[in-house]
C-alpha positions as CSV (number, residue, x, y, z in Angstrom):
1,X,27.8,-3.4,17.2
2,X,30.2,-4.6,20.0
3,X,28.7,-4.8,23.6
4,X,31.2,-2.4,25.1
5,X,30.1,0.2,22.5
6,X,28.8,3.3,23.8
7,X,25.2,3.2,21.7
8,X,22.8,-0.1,20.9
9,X,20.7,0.0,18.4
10,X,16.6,-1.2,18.2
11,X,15.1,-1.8,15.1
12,X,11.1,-1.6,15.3
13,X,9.4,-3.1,12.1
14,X,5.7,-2.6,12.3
15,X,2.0,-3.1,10.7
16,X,-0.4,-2.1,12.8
17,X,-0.8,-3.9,16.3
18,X,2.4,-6.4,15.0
19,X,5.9,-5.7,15.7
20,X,9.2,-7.7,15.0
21,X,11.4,-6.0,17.2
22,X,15.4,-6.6,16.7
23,X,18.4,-5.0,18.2
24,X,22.5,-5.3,17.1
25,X,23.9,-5.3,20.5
26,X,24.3,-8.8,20.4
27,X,22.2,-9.6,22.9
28,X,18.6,-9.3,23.7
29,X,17.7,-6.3,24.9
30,X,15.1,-5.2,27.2
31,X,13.9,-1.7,26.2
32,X,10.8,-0.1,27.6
33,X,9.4,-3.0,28.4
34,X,9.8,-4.9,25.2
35,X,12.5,-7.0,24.0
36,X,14.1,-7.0,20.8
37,X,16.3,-10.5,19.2
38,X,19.7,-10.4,18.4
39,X,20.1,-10.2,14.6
40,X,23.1,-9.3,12.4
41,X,22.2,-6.0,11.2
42,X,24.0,-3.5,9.5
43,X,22.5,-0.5,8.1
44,X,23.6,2.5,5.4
45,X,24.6,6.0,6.5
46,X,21.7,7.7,7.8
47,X,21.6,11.1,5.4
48,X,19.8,14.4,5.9
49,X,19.5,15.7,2.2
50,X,16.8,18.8,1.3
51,X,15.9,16.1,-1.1
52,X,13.7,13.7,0.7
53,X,14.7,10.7,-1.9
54,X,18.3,11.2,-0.9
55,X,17.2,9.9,2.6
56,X,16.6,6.0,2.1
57,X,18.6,4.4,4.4
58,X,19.5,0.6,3.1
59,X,19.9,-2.4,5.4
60,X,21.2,-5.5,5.1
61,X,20.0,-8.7,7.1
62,X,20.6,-12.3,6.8
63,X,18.4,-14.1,4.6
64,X,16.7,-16.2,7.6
65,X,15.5,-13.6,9.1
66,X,11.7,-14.0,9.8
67,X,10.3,-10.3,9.2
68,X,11.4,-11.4,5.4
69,X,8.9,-14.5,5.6
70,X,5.9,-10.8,4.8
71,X,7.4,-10.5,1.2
72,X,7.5,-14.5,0.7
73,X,5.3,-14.9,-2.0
74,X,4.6,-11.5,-2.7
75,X,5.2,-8.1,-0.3
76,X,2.0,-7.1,2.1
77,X,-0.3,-4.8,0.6
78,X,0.3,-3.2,3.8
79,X,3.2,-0.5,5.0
80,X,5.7,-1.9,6.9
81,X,7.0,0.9,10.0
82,X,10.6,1.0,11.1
83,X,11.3,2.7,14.0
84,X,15.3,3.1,14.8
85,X,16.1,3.6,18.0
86,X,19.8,4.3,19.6
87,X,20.3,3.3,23.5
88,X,22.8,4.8,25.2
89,X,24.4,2.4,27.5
90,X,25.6,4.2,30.5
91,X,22.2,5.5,31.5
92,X,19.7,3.6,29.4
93,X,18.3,7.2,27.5
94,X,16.7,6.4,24.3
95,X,16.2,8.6,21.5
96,X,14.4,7.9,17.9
97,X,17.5,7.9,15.4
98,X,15.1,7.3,12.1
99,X,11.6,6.9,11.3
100,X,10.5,5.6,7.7
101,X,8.8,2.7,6.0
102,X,10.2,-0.4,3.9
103,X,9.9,0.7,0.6
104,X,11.5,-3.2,-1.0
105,X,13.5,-5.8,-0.6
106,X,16.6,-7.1,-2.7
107,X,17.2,-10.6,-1.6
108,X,20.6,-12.3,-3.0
109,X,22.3,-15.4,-2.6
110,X,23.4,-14.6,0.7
111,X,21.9,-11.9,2.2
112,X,19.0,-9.6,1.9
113,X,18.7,-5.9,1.5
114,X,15.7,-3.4,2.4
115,X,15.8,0.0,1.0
116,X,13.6,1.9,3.6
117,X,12.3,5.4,2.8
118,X,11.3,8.5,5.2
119,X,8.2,9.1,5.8
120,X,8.4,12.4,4.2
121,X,9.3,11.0,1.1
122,X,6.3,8.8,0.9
123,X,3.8,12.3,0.6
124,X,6.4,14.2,-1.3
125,X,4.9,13.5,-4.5
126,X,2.4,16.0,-5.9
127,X,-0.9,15.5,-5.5
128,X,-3.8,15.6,-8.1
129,X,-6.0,18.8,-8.7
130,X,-9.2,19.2,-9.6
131,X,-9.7,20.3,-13.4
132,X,-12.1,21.2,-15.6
133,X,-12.6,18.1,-17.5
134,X,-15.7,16.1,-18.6
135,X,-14.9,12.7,-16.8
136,X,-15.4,12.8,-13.1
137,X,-11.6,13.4,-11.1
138,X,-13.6,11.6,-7.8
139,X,-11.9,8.6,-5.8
140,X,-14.5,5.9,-6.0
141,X,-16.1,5.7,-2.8
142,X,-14.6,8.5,-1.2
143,X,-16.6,10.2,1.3
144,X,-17.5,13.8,2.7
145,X,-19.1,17.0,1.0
146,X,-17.5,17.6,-2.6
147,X,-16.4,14.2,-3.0
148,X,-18.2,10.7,-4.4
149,X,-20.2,9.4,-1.6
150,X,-21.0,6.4,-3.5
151,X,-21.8,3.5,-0.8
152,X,-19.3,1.2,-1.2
153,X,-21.4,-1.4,1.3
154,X,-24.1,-1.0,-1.1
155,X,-22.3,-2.6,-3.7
156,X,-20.1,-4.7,-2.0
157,X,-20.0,-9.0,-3.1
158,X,-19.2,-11.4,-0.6
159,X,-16.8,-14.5,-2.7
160,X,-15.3,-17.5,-2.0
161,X,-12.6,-18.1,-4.6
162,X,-12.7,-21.0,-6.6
163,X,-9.1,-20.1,-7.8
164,X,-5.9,-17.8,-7.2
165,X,-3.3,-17.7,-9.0
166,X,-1.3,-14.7,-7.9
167,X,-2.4,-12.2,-10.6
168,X,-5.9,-13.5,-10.4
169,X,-8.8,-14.3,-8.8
170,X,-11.7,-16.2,-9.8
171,X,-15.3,-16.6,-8.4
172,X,-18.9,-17.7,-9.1
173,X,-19.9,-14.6,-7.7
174,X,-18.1,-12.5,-10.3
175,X,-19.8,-14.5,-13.2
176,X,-23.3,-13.4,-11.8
177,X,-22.0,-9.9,-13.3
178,X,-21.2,-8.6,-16.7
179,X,-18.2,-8.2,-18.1
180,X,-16.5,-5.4,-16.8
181,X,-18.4,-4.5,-13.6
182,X,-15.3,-4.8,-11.4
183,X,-12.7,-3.1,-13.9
184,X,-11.3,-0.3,-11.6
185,X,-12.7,-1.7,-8.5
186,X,-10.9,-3.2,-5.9
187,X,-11.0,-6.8,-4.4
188,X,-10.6,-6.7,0.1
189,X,-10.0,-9.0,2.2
190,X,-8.8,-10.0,5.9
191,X,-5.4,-11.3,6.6
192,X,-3.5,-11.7,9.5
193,X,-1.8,-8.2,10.0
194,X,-4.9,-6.4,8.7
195,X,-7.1,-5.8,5.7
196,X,-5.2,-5.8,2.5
197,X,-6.8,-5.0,-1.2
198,X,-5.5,-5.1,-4.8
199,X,-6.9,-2.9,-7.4
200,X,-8.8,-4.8,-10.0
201,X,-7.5,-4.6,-13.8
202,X,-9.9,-5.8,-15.8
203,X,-13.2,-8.3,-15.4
204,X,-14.3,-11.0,-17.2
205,X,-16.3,-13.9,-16.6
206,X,-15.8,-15.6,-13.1
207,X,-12.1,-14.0,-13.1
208,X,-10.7,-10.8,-12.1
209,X,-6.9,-9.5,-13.1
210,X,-5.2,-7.5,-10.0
211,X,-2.3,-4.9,-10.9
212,X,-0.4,-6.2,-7.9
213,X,-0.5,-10.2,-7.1
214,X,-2.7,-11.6,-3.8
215,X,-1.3,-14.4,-1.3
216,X,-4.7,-16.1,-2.1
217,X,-5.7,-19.7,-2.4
218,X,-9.1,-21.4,-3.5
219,X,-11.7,-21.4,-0.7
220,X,-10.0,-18.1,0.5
221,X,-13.6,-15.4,1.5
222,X,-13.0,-12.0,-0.2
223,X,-15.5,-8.9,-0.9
224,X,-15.2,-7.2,-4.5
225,X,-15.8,-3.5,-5.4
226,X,-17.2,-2.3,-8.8
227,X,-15.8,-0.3,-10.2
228,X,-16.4,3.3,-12.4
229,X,-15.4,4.7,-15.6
230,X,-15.9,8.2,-14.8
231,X,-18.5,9.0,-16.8
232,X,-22.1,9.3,-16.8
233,X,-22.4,6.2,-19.0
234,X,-23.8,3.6,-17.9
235,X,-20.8,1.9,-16.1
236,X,-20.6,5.5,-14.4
237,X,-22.3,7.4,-11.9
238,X,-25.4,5.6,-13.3
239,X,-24.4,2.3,-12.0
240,X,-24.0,3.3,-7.8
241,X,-27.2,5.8,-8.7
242,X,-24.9,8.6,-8.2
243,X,-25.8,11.1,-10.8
244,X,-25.9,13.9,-8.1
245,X,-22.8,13.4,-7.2
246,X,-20.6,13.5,-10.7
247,X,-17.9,15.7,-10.3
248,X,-16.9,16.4,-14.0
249,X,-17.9,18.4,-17.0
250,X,-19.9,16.1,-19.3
251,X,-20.9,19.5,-21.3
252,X,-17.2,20.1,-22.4
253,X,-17.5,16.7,-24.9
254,X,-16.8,18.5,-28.3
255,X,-15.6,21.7,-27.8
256,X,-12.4,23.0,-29.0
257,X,-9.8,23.3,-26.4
258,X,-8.9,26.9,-25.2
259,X,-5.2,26.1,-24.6
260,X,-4.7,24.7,-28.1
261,X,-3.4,26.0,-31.3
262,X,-6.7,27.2,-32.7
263,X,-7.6,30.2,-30.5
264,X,-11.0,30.2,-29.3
265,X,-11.5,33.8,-29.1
């Protein structure tokens, strides 16, 4: 945007405490006391559509650009915040012109694009309900009166990888376990913006598989989290001693379903 133009604009990427803060004016600017680089930005059309998906607003950045350098291997398990912020030049009066999150990034032989989503649109999908099922509907570890309560500290084990290869992870620790004791857990760990954790796929030996892949090396400390099957089996409730807790039907094995063909009554 040119320097005589009558608006700037500030583009505030964050996670957490960490910001990368960059502006198109051309210049650095000096906005409530925090200053934002220079960077060839351009963005989309910012829409207001009653359909929340309609809203992503695209931009494009050169491929240098060192906010990219959190997707390089693989994108943060973490959501990255952008803030965009127009500055009225006469006076200096700011005002917030979008709020979302990077939802990816497209990165081509030249430049880079990051589709960026409102933050309405990341709750907008529906929610699970409870039903009347026979395998428990709980989040694993979730806390507060209805839900799991399984202690996750309880069960937590300390690792120092031996290997990591993206996809997976492999440990001495994990050996000491049966087969299967992570499957549906989820392996943490502390990085530099935060804690970040992968969902574990499937357990055996010394190795876990993650659904996404880790920035991991060998010697790297993680904790794992077994994980449940939903039953009452014994790689269920039984395993975190959590009978008391279950929150599905286990009686409703067997019987003829009242919504089906056969009538019940």
């Amino acid at each position: 945007m040119p320097l005589l133009s009558r608006e700037i604009e500030l583009y505030d990427f964050s996670i957490g405490l960490h910001h990368w803060r960059y502006t198109d004016a051309g210049r650095e600017a000096i906005v409530e006391g925090q200053r934002y680089a220079p960077v060839a930005l351009t963005r989309g059309r910012i829409a207001q559509s009653a359909e929340e998906s309609k809203n992503a607003l695209e931009i494009t950045a050169p491929l240098d650009l060192p906010l990219l350098n959190l997707f390089r291997p693989v994108p943060p398990g973490l959501r990255l915040r952008l803030d965009l912020k127009r500055v009225r030049v006469r006076d200096g009066q700011v005002r917030l012109g979008w709020t979302g999150h990077v939802a990816n990034l497209d990165e081509t032989h030249s430049v880079a694009k990051l589709r960026c989503e409102s933050l309405a649109a990341a709750v907008e999908t529906l929610g699970l309900r409870r039903s009347w099922q026979s395998n428990c509907p709980l989040v694993l570890y979730s806390q507060g009166l209805g839900l799991c309560n399984a202690d996750p500290d309880a069960h937590a084990v300390p690792a120092v990888l031996s290997d990591a290869t993206g996809y997976s992870v492999a440990s001495a620790a994990f050996d000491a376990f049966d087969d299967g004791h992570f499957d549906g857990g989820v392996l943490q760990w502390t990085a530099t913006l935060g804690v970040e954790r992968r969902f574990v796929v499937s357990h055996v030996g010394a190795t876990l598989r993650l659904l996404t892949p880790a920035a991991l090396a060998p010697d790297a400390r993680v904790v794992a989290f077994p994980g449940c099957d939903r039953t009452l089996g014994p790689n269920g409730c039984p395993k975190f001693r959590n009978e008391l807790n279950y929150g599905g039907q286990p009686t409703l094995k067997g019987m003829r379903n009242p919504f089906g063909s056969d009538p019940v009554f």
